[in-house]
C-alpha positions in Angstrom: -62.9 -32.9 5.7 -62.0 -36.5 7.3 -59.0 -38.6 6.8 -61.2 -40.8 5.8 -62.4 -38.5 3.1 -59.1 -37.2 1.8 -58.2 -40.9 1.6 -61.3 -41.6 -0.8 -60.8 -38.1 -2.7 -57.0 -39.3 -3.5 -57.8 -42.7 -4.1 -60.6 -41.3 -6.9 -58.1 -38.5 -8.1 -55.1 -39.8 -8.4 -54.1 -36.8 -6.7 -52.6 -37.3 -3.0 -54.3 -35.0 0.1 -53.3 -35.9 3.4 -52.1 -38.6 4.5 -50.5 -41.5 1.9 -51.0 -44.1 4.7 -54.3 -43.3 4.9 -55.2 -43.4 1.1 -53.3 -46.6 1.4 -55.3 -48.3 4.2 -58.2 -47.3 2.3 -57.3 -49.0 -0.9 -56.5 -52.0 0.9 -59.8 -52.1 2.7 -61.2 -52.2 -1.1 -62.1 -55.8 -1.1 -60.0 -56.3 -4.4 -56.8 -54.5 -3.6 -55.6 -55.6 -0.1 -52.0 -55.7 0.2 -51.3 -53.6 -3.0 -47.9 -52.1 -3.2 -46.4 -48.7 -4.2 -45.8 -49.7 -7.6 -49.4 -51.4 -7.4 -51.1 -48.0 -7.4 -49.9 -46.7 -10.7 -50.6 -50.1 -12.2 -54.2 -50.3 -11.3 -55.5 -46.5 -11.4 -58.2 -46.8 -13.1 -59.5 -49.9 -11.3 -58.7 -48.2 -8.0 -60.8 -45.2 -9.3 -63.4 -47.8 -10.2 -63.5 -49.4 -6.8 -63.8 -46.3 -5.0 -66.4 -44.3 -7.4 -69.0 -45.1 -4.9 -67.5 -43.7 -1.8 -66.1 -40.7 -3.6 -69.9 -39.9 -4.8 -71.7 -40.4 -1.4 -69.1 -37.4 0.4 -71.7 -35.6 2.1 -70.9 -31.8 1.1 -71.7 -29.4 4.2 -71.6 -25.9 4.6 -68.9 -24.6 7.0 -70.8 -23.3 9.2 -72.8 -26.7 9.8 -69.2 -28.1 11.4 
């Protein structure tokens, strides 16, 4: 799995893997959350979720032994 992933898969969750920066930097690079704050991300879950639904569903699942 990427950063880039884990950021997405947290960002979709709820439920931090990784990094928080980089699930932060993500969010912001949603056009309709840059410069969200801490508090921020509890406030607007859903719409997070929402705004990251497409990324989250075009992961591209490998087997292992493809890496």
């Amino acid at each position: 799995m990427t950063k880039q992933e884990a950021a997405i898969i947290s960002a979709y969750t709820g439920i931090l893997i990784g990094e928080f920066s980089d699930m932060h930097d993500y969010i912001n690079s949603l056009d309709v959350f840059n410069g969200i704050t801490t508090i921020g991300l509890a406030t607007h879950a859903e719409q997070i979720k929402q705004a990251a639904k497409g990324d989250f569903l075009n992961i591209k699942i490998t087997d292992e032994s493809e890496s």
